[in-house]
N, C-alpha and C positions, 0 to 999 in steps of 0.2 A: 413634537417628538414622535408621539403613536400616526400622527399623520402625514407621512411621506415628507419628515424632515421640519415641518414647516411650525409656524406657532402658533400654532391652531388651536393647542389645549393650554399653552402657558397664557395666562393672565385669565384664563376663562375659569367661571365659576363652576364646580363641583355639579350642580342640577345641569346647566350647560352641557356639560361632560358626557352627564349620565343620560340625558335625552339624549345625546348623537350615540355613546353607544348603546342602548336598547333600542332605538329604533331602529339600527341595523343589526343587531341581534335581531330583531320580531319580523322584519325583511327575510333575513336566511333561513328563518325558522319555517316559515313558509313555505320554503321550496323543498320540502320535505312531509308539510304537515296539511296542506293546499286550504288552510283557512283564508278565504281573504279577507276578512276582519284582522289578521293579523298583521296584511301586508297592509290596509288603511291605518293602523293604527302606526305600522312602523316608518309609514309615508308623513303622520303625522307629527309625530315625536321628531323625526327629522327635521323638517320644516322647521319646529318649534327651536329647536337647539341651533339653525342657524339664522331663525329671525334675533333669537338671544343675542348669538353673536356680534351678528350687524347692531343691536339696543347696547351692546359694550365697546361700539367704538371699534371694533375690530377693522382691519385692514380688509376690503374686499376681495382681495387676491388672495387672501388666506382661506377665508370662505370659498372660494370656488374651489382650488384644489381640496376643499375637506370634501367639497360635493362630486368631483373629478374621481377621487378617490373611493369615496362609500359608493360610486355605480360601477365602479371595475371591480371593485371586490365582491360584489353584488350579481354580476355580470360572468364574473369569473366561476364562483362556486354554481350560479346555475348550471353554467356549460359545464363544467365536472361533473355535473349530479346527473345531465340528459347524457353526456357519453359514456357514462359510468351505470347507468341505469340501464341503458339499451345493449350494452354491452352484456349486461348482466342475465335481461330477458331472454337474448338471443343464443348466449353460451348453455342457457339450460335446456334447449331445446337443440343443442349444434348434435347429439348423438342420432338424433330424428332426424330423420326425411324430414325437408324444405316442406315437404304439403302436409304435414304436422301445422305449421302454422295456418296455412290456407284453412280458413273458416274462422276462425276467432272472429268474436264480437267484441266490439267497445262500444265507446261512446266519446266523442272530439270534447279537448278541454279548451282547442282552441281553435280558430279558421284553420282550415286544412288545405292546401291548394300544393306548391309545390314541397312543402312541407308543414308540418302540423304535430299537433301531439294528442292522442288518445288513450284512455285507459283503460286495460284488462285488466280484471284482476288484482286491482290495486298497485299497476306497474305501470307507470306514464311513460310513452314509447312516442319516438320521432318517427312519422309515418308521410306517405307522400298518397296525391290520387291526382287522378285523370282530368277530374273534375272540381272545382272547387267546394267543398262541403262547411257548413256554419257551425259554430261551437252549439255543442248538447247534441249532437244527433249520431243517433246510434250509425255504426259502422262494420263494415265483416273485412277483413284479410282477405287479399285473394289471390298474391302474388309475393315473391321475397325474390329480388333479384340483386345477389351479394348480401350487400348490406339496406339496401334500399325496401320497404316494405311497404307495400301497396294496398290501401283501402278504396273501397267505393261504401257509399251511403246503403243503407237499408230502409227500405220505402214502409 
């Protein structure tokens, strides 16, 4: 019923249940909180609730769409949360001059090549560079073209 119609949760035991939803509860929680002990544990409890599954006989077509499903919705609130975020970055800065931005420092949470994400300020931002740059390493702004905002590394 809660999963895209299918019987995913009817016949399934109550702990079953409640690992599929905390694990993706501690998934979304993450994309907010950037513990990643929290995304391991909620990679974990998931796994766990559908090895359950598969140990009750379930139908594996049902298990997949439960797995179908906990990554779009997973997938979905991330992309909400980076165009919603960047959105939000850049509106507080829209009254400034564009070279307002030029010079901020971060530091990459992820590979950064044509795009990437680093944080100011406690604000994770979708950022692009020239060159390809490795997660942890600090980085300055040095361009904003539209919407497009351009780091290179700092040596």
């Amino acid at each position: 019923m809660l999963i895209a119609g299918t019987n995913f949760t009817a016949g399934t035991s109550f702990v079953i249940f409640s690992l599929y939803a905390v694990g993706l509860m501690l998934l979304l929680t993450d994309f907010t909180q950037h513990k990643y002990y929290l995304s391991v544990l909620g990679v974990l409890l998931l796994l766990g609730s559908f090895i359950g599954v598969l140990a009750s006989e379930k139908d594996l077509y049902e298990v997949f769409v439960a797995v179908i499903v906990a990554i779009a919705i997973i997938m979905g609130i991330h992309i909400a949360m980076l165009y919603s975020t960047k959105r939000e970055w850049i509106s507080c800065y829209a009254e400034k001059q564009t070279h307002s931005l030029i010079g901020q420092e971060g530091v990459t949470t992820t590979e950064v090549g044509e795009t990437g994400h680093i944080v100011i300020n406690g604000t994770n931002i979708l950022v692009s560079a020239s060159a390809p740059i490795n997660k942890g390493k600090r980085v300055r702004i040095v361009g904003v073209d539209g919407e497009k905002i351009l780091v290179e590394e700092i040596d």
